[in-house]
DRENTORKOL-3810 file (N, C-alpha, C; in nm, 4 decimals):
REM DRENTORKOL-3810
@n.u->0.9738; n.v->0.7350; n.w->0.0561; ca.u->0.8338; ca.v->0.7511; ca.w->0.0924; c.u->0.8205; c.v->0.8628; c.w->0.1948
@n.u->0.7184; n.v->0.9413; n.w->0.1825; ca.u->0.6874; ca.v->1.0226; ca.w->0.3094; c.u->0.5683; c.v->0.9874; c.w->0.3357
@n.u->0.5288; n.v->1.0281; n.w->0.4989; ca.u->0.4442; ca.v->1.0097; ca.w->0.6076; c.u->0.3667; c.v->1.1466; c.w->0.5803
@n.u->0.2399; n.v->1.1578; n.w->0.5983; ca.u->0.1465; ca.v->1.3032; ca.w->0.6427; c.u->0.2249; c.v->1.3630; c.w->0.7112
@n.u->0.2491; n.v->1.4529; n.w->0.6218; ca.u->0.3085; ca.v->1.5929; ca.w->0.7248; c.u->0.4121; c.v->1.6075; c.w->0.6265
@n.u->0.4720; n.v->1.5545; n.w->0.5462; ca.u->0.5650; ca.v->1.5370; ca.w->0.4393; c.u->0.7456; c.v->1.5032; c.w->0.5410
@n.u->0.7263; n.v->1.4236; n.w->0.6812; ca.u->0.8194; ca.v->1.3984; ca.w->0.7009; c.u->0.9282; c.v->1.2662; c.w->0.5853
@n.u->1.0512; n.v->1.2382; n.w->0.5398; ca.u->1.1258; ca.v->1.1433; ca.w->0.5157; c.u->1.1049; c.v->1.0345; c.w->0.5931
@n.u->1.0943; n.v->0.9273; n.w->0.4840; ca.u->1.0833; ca.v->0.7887; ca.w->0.5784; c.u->1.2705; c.v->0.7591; c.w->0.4888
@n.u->1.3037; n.v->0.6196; n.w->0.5753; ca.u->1.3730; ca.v->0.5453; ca.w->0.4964; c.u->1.3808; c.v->0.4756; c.w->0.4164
@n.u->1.3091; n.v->0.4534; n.w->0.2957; ca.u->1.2886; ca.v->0.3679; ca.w->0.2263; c.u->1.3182; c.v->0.4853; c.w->0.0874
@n.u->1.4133; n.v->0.3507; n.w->-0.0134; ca.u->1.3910; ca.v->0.4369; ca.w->-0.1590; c.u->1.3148; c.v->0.3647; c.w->-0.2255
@n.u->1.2902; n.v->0.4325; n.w->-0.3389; ca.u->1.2291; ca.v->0.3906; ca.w->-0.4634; c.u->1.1635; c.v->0.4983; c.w->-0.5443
@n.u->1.1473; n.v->0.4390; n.w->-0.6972; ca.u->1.1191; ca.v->0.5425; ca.w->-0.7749; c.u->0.9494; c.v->0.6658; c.w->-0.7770
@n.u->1.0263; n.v->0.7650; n.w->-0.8058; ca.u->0.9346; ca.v->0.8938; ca.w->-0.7906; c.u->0.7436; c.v->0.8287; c.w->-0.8444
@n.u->0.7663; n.v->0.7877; n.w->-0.9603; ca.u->0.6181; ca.v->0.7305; ca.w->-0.9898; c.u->0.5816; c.v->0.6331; c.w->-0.9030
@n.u->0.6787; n.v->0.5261; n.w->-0.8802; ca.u->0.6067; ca.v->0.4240; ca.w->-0.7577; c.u->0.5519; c.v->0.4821; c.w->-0.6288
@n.u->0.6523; n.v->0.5841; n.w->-0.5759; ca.u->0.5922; ca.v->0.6661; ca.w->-0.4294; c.u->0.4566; c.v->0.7733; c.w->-0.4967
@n.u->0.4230; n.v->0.7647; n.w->-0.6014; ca.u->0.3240; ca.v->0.8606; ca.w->-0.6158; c.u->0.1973; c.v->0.7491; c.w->-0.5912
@n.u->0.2118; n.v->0.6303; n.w->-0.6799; ca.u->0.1008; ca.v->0.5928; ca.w->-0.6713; c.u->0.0487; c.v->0.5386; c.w->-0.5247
@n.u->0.1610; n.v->0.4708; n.w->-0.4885; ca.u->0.1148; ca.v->0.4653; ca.w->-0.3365; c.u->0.0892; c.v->0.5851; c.w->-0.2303
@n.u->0.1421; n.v->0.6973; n.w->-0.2633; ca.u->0.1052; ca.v->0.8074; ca.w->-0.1485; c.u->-0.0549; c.v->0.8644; c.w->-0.2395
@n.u->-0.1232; n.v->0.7973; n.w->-0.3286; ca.u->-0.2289; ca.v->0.8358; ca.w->-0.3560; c.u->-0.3585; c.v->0.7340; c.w->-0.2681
@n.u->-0.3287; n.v->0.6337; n.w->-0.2364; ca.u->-0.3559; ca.v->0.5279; ca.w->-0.1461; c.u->-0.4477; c.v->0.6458; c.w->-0.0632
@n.u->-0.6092; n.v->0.5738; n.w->-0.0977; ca.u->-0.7134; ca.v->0.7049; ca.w->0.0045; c.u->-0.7227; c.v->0.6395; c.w->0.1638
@n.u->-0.6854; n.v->0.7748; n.w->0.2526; ca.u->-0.7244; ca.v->0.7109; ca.w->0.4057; c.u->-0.8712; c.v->0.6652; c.w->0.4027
@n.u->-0.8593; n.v->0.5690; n.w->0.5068; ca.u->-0.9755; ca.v->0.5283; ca.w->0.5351; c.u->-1.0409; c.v->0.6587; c.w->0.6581
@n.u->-1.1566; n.v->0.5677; n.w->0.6844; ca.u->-1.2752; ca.v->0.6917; ca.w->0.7524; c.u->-1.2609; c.v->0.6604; c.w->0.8805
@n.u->-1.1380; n.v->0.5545; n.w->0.9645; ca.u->-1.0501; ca.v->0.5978; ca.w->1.0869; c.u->-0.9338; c.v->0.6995; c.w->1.0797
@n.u->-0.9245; n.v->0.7061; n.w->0.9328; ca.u->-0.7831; ca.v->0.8142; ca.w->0.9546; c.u->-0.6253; c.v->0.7509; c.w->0.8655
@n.u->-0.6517; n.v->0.6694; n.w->0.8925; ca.u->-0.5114; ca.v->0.5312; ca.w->0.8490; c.u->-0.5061; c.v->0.5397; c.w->0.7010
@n.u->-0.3798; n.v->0.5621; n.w->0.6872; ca.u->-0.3284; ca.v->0.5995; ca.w->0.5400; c.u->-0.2964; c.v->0.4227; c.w->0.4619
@n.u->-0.3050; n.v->0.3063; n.w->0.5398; ca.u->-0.2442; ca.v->0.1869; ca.w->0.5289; c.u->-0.3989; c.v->0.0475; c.w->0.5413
@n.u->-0.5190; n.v->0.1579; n.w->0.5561; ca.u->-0.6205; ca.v->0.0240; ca.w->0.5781; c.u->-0.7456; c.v->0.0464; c.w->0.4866
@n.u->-0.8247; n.v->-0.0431; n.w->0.4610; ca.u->-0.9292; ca.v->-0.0639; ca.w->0.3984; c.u->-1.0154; c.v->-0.1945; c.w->0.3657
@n.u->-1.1185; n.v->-0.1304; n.w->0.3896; ca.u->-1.2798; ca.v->-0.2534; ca.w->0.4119; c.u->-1.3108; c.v->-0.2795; c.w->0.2198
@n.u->-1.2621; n.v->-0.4448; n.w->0.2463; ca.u->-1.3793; ca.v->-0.4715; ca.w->0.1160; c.u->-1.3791; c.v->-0.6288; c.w->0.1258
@n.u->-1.4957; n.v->-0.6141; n.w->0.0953; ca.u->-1.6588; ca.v->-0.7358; ca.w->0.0887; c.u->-1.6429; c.v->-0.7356; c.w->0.2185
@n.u->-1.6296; n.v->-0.6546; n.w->0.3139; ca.u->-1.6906; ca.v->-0.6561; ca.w->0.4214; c.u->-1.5428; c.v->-0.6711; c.w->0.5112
@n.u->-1.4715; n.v->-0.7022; n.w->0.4969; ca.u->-1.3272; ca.v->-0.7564; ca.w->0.5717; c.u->-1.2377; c.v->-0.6376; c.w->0.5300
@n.u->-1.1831; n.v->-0.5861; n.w->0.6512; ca.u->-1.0892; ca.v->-0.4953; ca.w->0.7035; c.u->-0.9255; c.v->-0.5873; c.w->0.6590
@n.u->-0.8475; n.v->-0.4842; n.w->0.5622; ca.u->-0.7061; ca.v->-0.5268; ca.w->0.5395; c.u->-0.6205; c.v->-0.4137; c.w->0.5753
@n.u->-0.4897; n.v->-0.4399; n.w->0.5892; ca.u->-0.4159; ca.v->-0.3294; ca.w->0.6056; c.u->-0.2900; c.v->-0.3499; c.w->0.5058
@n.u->-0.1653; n.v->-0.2512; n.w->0.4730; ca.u->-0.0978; ca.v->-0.2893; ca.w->0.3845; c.u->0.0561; c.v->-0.2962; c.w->0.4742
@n.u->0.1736; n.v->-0.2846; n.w->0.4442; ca.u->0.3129; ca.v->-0.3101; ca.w->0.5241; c.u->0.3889; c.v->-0.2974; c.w->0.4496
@n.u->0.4888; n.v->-0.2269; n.w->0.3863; ca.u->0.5821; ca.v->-0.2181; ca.w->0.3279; c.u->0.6560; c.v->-0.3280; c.w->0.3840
@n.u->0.7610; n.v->-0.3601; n.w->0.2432; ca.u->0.8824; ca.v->-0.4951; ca.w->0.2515; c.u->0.9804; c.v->-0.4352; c.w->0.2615
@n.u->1.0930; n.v->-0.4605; n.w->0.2106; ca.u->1.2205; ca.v->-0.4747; ca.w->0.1841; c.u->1.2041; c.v->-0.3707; c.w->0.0747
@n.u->1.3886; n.v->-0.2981; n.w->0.0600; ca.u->1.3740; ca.v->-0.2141; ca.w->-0.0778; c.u->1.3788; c.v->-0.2876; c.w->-0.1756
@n.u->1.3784; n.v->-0.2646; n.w->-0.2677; ca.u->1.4030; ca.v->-0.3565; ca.w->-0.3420; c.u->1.4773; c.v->-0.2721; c.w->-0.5081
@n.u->1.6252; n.v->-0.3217; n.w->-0.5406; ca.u->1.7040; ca.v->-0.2781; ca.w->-0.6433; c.u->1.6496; c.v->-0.1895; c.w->-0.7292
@n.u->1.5475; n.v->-0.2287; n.w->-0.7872; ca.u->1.4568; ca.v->-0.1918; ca.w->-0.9006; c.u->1.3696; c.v->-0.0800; c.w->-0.8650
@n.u->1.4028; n.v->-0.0044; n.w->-0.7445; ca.u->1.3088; ca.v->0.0864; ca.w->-0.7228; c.u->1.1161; c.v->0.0758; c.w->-0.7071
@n.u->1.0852; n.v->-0.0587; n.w->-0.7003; ca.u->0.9531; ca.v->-0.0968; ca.w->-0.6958; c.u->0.9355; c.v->-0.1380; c.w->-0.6075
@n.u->0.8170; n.v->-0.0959; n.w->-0.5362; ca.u->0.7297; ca.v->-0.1482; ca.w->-0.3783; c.u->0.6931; c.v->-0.2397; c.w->-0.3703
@n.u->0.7097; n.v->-0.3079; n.w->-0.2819; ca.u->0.6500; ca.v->-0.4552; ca.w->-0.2362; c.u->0.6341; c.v->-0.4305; c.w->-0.0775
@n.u->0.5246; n.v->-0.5035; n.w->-0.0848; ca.u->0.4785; ca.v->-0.4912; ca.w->0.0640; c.u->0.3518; c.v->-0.6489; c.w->0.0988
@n.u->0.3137; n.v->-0.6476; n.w->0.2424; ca.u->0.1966; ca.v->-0.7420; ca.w->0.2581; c.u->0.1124; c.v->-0.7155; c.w->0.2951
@n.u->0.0035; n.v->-0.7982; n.w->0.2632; ca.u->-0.1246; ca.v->-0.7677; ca.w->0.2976; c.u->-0.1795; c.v->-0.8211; c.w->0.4282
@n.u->-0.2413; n.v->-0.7702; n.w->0.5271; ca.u->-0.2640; ca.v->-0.8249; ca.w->0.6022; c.u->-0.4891; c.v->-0.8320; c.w->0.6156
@n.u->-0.4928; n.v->-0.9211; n.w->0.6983; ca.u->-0.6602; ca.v->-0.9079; ca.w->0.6939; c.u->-0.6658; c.v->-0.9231; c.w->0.8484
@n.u->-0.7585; n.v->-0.8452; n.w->0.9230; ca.u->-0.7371; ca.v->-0.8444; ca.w->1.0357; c.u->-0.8442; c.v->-0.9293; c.w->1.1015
@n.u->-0.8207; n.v->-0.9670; n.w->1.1856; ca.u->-0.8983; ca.v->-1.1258; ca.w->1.2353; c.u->-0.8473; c.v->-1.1062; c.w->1.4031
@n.u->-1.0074; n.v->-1.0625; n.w->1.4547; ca.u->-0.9931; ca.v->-1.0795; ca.w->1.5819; c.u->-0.9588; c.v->-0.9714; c.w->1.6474
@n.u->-0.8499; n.v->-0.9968; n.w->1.7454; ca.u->-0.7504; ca.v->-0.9158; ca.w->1.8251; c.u->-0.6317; c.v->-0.8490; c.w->1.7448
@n.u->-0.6041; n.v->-0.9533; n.w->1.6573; ca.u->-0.5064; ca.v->-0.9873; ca.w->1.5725; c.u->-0.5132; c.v->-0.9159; c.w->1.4232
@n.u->-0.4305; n.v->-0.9978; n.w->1.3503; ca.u->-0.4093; ca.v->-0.9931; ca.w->1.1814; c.u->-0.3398; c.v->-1.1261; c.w->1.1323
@n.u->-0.3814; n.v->-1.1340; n.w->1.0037; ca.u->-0.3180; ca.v->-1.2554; ca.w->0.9752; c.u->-0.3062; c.v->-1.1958; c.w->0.7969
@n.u->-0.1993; n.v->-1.2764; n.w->0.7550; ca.u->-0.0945; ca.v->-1.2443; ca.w->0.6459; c.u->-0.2181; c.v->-1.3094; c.w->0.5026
@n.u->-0.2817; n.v->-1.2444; n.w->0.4712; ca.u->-0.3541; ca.v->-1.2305; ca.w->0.3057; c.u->-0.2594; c.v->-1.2502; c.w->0.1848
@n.u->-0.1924; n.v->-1.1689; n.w->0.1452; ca.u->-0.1584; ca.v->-1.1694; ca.w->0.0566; c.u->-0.0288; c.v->-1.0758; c.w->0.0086
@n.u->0.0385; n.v->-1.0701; n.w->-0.1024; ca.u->0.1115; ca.v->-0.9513; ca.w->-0.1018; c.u->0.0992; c.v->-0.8181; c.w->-0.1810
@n.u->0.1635; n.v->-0.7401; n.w->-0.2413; ca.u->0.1299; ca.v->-0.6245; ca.w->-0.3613; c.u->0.2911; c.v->-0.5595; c.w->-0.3910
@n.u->0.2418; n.v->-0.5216; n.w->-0.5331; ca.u->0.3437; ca.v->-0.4967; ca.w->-0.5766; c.u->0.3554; c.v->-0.3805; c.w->-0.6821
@n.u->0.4047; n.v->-0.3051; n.w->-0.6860; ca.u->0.3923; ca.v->-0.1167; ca.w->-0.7581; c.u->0.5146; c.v->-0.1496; c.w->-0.8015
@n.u->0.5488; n.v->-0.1874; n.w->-0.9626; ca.u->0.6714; ca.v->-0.1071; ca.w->-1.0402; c.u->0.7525; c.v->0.0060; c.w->-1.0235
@n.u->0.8551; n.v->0.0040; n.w->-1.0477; ca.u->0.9023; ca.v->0.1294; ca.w->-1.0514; c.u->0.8241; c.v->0.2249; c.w->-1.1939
@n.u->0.7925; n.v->0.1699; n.w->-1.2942; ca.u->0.6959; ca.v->0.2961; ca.w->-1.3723; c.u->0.6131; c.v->0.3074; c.w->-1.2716
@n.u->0.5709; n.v->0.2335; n.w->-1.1491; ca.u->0.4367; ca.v->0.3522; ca.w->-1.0919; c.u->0.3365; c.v->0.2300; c.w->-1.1442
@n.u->0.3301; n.v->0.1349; n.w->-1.2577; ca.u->0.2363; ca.v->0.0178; ca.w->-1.2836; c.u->0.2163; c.v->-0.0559; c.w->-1.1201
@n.u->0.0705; n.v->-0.0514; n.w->-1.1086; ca.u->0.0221; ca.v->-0.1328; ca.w->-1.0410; c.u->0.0433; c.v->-0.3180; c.w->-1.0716
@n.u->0.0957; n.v->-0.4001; n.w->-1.0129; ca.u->0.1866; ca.v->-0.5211; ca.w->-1.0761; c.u->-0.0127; c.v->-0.6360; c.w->-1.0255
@n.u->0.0549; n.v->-0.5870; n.w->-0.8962; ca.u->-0.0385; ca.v->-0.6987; ca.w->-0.7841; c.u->-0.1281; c.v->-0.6043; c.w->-0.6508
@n.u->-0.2325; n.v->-0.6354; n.w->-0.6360; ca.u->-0.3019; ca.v->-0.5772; ca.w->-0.5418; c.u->-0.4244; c.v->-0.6142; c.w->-0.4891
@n.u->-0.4394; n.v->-0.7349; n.w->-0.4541; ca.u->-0.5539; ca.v->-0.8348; ca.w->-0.4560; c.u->-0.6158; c.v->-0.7323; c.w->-0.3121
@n.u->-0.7741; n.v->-0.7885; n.w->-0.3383; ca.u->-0.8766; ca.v->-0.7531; ca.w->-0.2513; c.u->-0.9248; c.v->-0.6200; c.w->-0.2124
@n.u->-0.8946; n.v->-0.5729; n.w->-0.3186; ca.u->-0.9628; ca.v->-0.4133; ca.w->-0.3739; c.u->-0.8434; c.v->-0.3554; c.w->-0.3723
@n.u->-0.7425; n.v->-0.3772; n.w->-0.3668; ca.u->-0.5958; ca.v->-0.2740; ca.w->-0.2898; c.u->-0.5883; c.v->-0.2147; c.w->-0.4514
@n.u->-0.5807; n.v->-0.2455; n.w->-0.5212; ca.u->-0.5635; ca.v->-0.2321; ca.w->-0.6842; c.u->-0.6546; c.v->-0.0865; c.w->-0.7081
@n.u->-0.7665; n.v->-0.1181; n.w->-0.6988; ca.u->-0.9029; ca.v->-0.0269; ca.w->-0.7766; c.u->-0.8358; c.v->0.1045; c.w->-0.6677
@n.u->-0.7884; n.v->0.1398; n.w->-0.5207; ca.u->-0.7972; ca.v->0.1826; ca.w->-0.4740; c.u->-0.6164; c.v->0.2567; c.w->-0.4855
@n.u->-0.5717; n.v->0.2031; n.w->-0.5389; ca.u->-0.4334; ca.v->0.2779; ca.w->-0.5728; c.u->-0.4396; c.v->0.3068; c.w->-0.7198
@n.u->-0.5405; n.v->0.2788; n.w->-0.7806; ca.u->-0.5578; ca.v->0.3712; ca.w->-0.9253; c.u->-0.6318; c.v->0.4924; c.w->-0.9059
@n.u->-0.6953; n.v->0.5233; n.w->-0.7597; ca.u->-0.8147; ca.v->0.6142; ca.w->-0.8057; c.u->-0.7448; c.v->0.7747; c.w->-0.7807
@n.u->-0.7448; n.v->0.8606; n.w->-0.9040; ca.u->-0.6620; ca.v->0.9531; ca.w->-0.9030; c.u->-0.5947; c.v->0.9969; c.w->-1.0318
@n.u->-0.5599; n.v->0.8681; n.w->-1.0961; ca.u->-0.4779; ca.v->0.8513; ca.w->-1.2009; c.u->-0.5484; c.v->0.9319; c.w->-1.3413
END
């Protein structure tokens, strides 16, 4: 995965999976990792690598001061969107 600016992160996985997620639109603070829908602010977190070259990560919904753990998501290594509850989905297709 790379960060804005095209620095290397540590994480592998396959070339179509890092596409669809580095298509992931910033939000209108700036944050390459958050987004408002039905009204509630989520953010996303990469997991573990995982063998298969496919992303997994969690969802978080932010509550308060805080955040609290929503849900998870999940990008194939084809780059298939698997799982992406609470708009995360519509918003890592748009591009395609």
């Amino acid at each position: 995965l790379t960060e804005a600016g095209g620095v290397e992160m540590g994480y592998s996985c396959t070339a179509a999976a890092n596409e669809v997620l580095d298509r992931f639109p910033r939000d209108t603070d700036g944050s390459q990792n958050t987004w408002t829908h039905e009204g509630k602010r989520y953010f996303w977190d990469i997991g573990r690598e995982n063998h298969d070259g496919a992303i997994t990560g969690s969802i978080y919904r932010f509550a308060g001061e805080g955040a609290r753990k929503a849900g998870g998501f999940r990008i194939a290594p084809s780059g298939n969107v698997e799982r992406a509850p609470f708009g995360m989905k519509a918003k890592l297709l748009l591009g395609r």
